[in-house]
Structures are given as structure tokens and as C-alpha cells.
PyMOL CGO cylinders between C-alpha atoms (Angstrom):
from pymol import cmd
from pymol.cgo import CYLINDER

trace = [
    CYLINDER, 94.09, 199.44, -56.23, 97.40, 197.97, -54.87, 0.3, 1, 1, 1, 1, 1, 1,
    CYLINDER, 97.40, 197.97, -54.87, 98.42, 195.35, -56.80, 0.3, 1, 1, 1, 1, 1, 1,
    CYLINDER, 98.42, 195.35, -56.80, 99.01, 192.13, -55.08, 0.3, 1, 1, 1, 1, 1, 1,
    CYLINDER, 99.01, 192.13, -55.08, 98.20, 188.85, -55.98, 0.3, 1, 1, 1, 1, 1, 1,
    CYLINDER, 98.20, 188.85, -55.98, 94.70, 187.19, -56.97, 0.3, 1, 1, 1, 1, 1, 1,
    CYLINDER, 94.70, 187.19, -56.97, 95.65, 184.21, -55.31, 0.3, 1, 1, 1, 1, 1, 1,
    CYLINDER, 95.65, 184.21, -55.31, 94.37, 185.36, -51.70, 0.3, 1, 1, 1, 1, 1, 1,
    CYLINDER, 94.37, 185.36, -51.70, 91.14, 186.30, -53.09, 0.3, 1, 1, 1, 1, 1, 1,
    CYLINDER, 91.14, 186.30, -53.09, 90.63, 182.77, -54.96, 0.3, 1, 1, 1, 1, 1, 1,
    CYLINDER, 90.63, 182.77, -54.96, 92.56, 181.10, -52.13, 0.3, 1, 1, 1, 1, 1, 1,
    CYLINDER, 92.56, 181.10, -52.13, 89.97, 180.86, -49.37, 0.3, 1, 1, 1, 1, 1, 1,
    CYLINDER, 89.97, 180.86, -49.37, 88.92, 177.66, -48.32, 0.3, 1, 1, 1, 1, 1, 1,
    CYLINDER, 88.92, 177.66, -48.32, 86.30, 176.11, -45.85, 0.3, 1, 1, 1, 1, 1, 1,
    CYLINDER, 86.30, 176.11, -45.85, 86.95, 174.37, -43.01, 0.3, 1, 1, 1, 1, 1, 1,
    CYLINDER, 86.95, 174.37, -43.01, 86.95, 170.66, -45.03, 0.3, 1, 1, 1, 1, 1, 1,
    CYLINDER, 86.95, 170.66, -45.03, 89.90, 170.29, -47.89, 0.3, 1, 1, 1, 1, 1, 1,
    CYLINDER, 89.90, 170.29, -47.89, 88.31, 170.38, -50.87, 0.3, 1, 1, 1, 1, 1, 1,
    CYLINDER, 88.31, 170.38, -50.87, 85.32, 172.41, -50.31, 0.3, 1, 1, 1, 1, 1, 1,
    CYLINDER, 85.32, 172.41, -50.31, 85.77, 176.11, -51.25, 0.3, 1, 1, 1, 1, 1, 1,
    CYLINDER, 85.77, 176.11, -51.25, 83.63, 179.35, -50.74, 0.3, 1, 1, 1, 1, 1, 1,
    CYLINDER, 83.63, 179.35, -50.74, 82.25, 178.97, -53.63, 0.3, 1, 1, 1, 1, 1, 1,
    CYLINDER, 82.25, 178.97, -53.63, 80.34, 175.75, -52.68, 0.3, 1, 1, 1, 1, 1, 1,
    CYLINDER, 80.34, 175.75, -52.68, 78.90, 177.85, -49.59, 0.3, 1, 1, 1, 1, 1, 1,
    CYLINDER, 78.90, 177.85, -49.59, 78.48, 181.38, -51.20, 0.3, 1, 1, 1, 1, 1, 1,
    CYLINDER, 78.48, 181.38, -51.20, 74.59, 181.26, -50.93, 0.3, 1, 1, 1, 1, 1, 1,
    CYLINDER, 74.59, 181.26, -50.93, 74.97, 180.76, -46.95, 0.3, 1, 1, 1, 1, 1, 1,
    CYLINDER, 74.97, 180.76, -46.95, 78.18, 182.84, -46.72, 0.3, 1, 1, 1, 1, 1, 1,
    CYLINDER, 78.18, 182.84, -46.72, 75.98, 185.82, -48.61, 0.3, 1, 1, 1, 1, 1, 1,
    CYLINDER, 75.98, 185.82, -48.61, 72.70, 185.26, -46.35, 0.3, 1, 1, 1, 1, 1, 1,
    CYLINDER, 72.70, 185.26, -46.35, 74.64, 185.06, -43.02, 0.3, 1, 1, 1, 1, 1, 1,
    CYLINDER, 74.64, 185.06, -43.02, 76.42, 188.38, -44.24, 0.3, 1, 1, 1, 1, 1, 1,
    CYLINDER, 76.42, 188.38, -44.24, 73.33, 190.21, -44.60, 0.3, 1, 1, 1, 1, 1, 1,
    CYLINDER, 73.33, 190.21, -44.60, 71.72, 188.64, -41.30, 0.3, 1, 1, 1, 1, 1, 1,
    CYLINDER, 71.72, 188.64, -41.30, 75.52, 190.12, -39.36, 0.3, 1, 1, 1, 1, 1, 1,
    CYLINDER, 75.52, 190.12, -39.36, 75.00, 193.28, -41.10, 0.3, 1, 1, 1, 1, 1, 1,
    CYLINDER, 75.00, 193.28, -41.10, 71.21, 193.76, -40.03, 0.3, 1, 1, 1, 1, 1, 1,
    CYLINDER, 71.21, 193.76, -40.03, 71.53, 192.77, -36.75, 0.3, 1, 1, 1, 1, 1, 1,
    CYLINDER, 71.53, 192.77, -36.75, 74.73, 194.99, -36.02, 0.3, 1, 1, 1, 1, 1, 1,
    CYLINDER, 74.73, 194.99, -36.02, 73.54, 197.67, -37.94, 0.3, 1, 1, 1, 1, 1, 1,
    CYLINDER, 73.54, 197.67, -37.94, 69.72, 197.22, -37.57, 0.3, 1, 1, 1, 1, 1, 1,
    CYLINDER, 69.72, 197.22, -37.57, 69.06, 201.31, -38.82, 0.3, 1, 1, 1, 1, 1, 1,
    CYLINDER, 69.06, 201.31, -38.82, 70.33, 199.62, -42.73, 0.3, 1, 1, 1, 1, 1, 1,
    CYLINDER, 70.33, 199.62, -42.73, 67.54, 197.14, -42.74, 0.3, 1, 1, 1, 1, 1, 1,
    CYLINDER, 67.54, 197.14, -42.74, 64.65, 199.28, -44.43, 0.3, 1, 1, 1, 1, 1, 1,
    CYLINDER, 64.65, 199.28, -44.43, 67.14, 200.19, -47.14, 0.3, 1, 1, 1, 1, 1, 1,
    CYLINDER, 67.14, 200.19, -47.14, 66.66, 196.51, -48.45, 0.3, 1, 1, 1, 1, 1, 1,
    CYLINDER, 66.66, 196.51, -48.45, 63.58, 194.64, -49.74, 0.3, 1, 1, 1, 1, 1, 1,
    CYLINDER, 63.58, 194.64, -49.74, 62.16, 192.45, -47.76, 0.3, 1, 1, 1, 1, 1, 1,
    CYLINDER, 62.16, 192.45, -47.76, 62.62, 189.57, -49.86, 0.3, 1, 1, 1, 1, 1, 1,
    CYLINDER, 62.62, 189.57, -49.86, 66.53, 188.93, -49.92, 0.3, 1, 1, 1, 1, 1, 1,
    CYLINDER, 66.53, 188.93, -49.92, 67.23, 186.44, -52.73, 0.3, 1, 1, 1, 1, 1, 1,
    CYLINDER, 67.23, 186.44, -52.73, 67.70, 188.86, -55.31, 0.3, 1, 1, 1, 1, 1, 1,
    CYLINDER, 67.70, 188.86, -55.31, 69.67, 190.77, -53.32, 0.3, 1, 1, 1, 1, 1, 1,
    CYLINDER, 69.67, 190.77, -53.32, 72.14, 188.40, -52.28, 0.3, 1, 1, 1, 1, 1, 1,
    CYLINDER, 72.14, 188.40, -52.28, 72.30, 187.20, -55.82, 0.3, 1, 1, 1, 1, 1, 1,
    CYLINDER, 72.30, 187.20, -55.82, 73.68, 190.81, -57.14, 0.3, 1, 1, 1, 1, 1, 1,
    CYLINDER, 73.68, 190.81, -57.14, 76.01, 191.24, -54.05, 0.3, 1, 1, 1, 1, 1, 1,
    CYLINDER, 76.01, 191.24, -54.05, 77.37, 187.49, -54.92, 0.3, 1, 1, 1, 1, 1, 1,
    CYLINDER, 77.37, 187.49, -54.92, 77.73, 188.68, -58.64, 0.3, 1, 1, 1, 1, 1, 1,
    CYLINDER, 77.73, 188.68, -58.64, 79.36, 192.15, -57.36, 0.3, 1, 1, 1, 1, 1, 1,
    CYLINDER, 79.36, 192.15, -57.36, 82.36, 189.72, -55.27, 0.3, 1, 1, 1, 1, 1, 1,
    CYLINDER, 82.36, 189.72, -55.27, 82.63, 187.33, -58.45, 0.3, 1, 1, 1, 1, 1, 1,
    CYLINDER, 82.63, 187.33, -58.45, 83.33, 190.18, -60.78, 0.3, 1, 1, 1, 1, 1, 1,
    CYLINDER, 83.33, 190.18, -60.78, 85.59, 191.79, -57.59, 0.3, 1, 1, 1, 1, 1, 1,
    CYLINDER, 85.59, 191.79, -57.59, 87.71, 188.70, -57.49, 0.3, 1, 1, 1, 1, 1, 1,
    CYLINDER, 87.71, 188.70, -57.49, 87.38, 188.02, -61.32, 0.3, 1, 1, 1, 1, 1, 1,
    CYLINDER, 87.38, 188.02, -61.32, 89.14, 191.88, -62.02, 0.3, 1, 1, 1, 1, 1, 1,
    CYLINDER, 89.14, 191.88, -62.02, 91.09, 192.37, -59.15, 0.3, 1, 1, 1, 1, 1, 1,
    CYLINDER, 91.09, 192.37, -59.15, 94.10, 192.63, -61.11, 0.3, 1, 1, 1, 1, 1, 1,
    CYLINDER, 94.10, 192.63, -61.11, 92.24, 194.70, -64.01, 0.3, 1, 1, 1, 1, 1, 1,
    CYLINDER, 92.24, 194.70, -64.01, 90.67, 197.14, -62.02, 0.3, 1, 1, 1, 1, 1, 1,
    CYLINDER, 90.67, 197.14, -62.02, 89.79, 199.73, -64.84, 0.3, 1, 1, 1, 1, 1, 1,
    CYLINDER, 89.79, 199.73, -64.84, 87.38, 196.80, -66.21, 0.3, 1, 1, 1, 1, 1, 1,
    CYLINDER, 87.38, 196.80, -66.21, 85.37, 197.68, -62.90, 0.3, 1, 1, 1, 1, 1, 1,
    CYLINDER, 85.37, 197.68, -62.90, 85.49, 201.16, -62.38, 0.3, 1, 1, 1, 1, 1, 1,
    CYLINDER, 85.49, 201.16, -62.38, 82.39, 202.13, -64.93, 0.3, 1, 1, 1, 1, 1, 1,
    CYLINDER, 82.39, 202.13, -64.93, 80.46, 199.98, -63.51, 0.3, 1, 1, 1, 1, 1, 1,
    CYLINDER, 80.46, 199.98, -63.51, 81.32, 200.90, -59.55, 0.3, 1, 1, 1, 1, 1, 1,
    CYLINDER, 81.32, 200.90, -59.55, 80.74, 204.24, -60.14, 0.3, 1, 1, 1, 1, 1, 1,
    CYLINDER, 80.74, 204.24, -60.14, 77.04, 203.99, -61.64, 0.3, 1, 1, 1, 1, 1, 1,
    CYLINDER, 77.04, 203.99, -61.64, 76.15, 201.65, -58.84, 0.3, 1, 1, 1, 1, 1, 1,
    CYLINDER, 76.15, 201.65, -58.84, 77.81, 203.96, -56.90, 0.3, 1, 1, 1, 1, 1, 1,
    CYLINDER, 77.81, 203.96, -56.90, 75.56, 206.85, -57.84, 0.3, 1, 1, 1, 1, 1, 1,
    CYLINDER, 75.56, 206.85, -57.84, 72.65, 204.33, -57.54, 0.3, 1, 1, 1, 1, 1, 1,
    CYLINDER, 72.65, 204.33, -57.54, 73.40, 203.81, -53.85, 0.3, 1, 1, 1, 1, 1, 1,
    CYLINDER, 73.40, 203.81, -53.85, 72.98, 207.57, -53.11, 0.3, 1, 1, 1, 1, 1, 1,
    CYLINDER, 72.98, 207.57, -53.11, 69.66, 207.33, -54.73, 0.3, 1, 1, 1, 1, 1, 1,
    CYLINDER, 69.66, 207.33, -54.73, 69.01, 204.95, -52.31, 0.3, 1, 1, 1, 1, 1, 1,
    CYLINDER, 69.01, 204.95, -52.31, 70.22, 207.00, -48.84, 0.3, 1, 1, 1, 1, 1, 1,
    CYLINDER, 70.22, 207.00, -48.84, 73.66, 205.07, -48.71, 0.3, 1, 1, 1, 1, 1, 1,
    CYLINDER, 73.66, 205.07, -48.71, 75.59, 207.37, -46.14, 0.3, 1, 1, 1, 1, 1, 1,
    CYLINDER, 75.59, 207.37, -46.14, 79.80, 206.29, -46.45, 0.3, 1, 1, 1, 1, 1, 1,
    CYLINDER, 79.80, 206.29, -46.45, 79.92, 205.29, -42.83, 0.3, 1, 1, 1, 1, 1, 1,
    CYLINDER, 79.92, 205.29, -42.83, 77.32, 202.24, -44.35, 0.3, 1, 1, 1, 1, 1, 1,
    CYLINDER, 77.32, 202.24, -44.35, 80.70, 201.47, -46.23, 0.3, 1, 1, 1, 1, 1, 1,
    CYLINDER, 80.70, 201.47, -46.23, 82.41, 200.72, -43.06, 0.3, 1, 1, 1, 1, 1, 1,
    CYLINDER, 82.41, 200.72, -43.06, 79.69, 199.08, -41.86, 0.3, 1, 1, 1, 1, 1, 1,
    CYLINDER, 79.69, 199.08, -41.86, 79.67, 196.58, -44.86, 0.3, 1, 1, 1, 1, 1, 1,
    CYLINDER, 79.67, 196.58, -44.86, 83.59, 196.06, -44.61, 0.3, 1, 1, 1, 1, 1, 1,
    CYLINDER, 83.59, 196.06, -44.61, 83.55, 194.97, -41.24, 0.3, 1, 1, 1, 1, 1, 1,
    CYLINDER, 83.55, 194.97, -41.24, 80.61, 192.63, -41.84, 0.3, 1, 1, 1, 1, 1, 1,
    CYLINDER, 80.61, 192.63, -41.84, 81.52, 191.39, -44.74, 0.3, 1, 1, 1, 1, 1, 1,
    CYLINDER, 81.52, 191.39, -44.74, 85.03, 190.22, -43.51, 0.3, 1, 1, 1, 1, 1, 1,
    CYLINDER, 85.03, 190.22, -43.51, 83.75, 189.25, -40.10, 0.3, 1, 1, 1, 1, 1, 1,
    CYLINDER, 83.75, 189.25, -40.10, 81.69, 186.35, -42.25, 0.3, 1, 1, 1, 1, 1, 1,
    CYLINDER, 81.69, 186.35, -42.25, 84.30, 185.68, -44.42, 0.3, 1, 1, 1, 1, 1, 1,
    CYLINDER, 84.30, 185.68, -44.42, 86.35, 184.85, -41.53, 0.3, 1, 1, 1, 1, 1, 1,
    CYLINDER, 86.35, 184.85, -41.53, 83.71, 182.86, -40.18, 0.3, 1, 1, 1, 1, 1, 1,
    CYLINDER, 83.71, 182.86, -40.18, 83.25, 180.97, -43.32, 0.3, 1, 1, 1, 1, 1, 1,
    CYLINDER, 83.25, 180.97, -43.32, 86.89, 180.67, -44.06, 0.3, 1, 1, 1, 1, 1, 1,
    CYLINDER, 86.89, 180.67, -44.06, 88.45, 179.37, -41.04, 0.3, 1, 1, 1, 1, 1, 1,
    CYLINDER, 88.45, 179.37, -41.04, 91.92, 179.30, -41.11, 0.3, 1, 1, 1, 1, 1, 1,
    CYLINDER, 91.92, 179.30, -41.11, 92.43, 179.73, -44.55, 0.3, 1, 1, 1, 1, 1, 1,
    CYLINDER, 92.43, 179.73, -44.55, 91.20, 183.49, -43.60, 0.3, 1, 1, 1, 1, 1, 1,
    CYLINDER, 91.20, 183.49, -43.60, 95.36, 184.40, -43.31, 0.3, 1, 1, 1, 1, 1, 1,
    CYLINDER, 95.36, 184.40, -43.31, 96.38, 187.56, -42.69, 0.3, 1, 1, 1, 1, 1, 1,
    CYLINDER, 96.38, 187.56, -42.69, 97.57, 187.81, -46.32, 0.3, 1, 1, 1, 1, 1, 1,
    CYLINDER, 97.57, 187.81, -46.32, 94.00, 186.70, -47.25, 0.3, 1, 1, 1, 1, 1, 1,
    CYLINDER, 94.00, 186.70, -47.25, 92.06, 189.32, -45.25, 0.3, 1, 1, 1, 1, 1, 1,
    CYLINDER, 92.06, 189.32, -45.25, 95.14, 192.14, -46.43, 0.3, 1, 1, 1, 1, 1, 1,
    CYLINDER, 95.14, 192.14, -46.43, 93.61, 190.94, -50.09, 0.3, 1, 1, 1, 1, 1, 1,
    CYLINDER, 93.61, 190.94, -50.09, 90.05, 191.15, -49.37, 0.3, 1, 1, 1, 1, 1, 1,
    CYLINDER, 90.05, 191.15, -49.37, 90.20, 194.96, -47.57, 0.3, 1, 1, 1, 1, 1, 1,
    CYLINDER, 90.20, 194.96, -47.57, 92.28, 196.28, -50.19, 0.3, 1, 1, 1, 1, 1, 1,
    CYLINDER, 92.28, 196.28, -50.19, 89.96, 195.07, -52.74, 0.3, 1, 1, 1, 1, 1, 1,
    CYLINDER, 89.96, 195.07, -52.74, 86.77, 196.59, -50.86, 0.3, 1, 1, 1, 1, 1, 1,
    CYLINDER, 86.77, 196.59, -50.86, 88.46, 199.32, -49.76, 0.3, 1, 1, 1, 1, 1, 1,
    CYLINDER, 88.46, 199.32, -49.76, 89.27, 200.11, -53.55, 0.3, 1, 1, 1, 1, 1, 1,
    CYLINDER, 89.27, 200.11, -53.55, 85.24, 198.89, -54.84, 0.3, 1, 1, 1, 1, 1, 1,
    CYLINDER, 85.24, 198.89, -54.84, 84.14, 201.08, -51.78, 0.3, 1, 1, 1, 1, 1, 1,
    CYLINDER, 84.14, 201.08, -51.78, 85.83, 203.97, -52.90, 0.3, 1, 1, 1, 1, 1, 1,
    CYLINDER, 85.83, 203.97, -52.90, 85.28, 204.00, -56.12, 0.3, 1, 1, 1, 1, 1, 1,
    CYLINDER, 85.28, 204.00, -56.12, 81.30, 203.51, -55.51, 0.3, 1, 1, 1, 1, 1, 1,
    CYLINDER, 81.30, 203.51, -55.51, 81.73, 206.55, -52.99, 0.3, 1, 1, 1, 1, 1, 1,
    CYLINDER, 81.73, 206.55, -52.99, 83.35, 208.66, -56.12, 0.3, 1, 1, 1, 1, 1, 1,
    CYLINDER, 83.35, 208.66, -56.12, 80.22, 207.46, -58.21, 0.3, 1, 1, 1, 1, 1, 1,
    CYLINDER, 80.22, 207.46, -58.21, 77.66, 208.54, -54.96, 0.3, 1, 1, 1, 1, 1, 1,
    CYLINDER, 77.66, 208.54, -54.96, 79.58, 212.62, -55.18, 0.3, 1, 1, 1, 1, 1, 1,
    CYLINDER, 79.58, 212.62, -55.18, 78.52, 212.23, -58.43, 0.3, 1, 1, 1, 1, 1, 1,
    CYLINDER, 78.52, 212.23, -58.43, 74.62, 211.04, -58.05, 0.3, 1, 1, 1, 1, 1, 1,
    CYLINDER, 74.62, 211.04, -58.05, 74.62, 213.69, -54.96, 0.3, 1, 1, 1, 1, 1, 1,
    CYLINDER, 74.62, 213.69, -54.96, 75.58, 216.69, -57.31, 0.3, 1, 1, 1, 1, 1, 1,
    CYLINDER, 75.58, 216.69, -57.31, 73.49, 215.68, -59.99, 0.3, 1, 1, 1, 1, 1, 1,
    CYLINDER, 73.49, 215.68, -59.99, 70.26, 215.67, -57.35, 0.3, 1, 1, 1, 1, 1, 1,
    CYLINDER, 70.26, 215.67, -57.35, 71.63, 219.07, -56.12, 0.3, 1, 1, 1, 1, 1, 1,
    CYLINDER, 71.63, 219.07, -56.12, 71.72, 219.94, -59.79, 0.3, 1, 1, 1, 1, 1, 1,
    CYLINDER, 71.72, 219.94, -59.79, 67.97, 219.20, -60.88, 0.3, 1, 1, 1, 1, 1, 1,
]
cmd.load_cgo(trace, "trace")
């Protein structure tokens, strides 16, 4: 991943001073997932139906994104198995795009104008980089399927 500063990442702020992302991430995380379902409505039976765990291990996943983004390495085993994972579970790419444009559509949303161009540079080139890396991991759980 290009480095660039954490800063952007950490640097996101609601609307009020004072009152960062974090205070909102359970809302920011369940009005990503209701964006991504009703854009991409084809996604939904991919999921469970009940969402709470779900949007706990995708808030985890951004944590540990933001946490490493300047030790990337300290992510990639863990990308990749998730990675293969996902293409246990049908993940196509394109549903990479998908997520990326959902995911910083709400952070926008939720971030107001602390959601800088410098902020949303940060945020795709640390998808981007997760993203790919997972996508590495899904060649992986794809030839090992062909394989068996």
C-alpha cells in the first residue's frame, strides 16, 4: 500500500466537534450494509439474515484497517485467508467495487465535511490495498476448489 499518513484515516469527524466516527460506527456500519443491499440487492442472500454479527466483524475488519495502515504486512495473513473465505462464499471481484463505492458513499455521509479529499484519497487506497489483497487470497481458495 502507498504510504501516506494515518492521520486521514483517524481524522474523520461527524458533523458536531467533538463527536468522532467512532461514537457512530454501529449506525455508520448498519446504514452501509442497508446502501449496499439496496444498490446492489443480487448481494443480499450472501449475508445472514440477522446482521449484528456481521456488522460487528466488518467494524473489527476497518479498526484493524486503520490500526495497520502503516504496517501493512501485519494484515496481509489475515486478508488473504478471509480472502479465500469469501470465494467460498460466491464473492465475485466486481462485489469489491460494489463495497468501495458503498462503503465511502456512507462514510461521506457520516463524515460531513471532514470527508476531505485527502481523507477519501486515504480511505480508497487503504481498501483498494485490503481489497486486493483479499482478491489474491480468493485465486487462491478458487484453485484449491479446482484442485480437490
Amino acid at each position: 500500500m502507498t504510504k501516506a499518513p494515518q492521520e486521514p484515516l483517524q481524522a474523520l469527524t461527524a458533523h458536531k466537534p467533538g463527536r468522532t466516527l467512532n461514537d457512530r460506527a454501529d449506525a455508520l456500519i448498519a446504514s452501509f450494509y442497508e446502501r449496499l443491499f439496496a444498490e446492489y440487492p443480487s448481494v443480499r442472500p450472501m449475508f445472514p439474515a440477522d446482521m449484528k454479527p456481521q456488522q460487528d466483524k466488518l467494524l473489527g475488519a476497518i479498526v484493524a484497517l486503520v490500526t495497520n495502515y502503516d504496517t501493512p504486512d501485519a494484515l496481509r495473513p489475515t486478508l488473504l485467508a478471509l480472502g479465500e473465505k469469501h470465494a467460498g462464499w460466491g464473492v465475485q471481484p466486481e462485489h469489491f467495487t460494489a463495497v468501495a463505492g458503498c462503503l465511502l458513499a456512507t462514510l461521506g455521509e457520516y463524515a460531513g465535511d471532514a470527508f476531505t479529499p485527502e481523507v477519501e484519497g486515504a480511505w480508497t487506497r487503504a481498501y483498494t490495498w485490503a481489497a486486493g489483497t483479499m482478491m489474491q487470497g480468493m485465486a487462491v481458495g478458487v484453485a484449491e476448489s479446482r484442485a480437490a
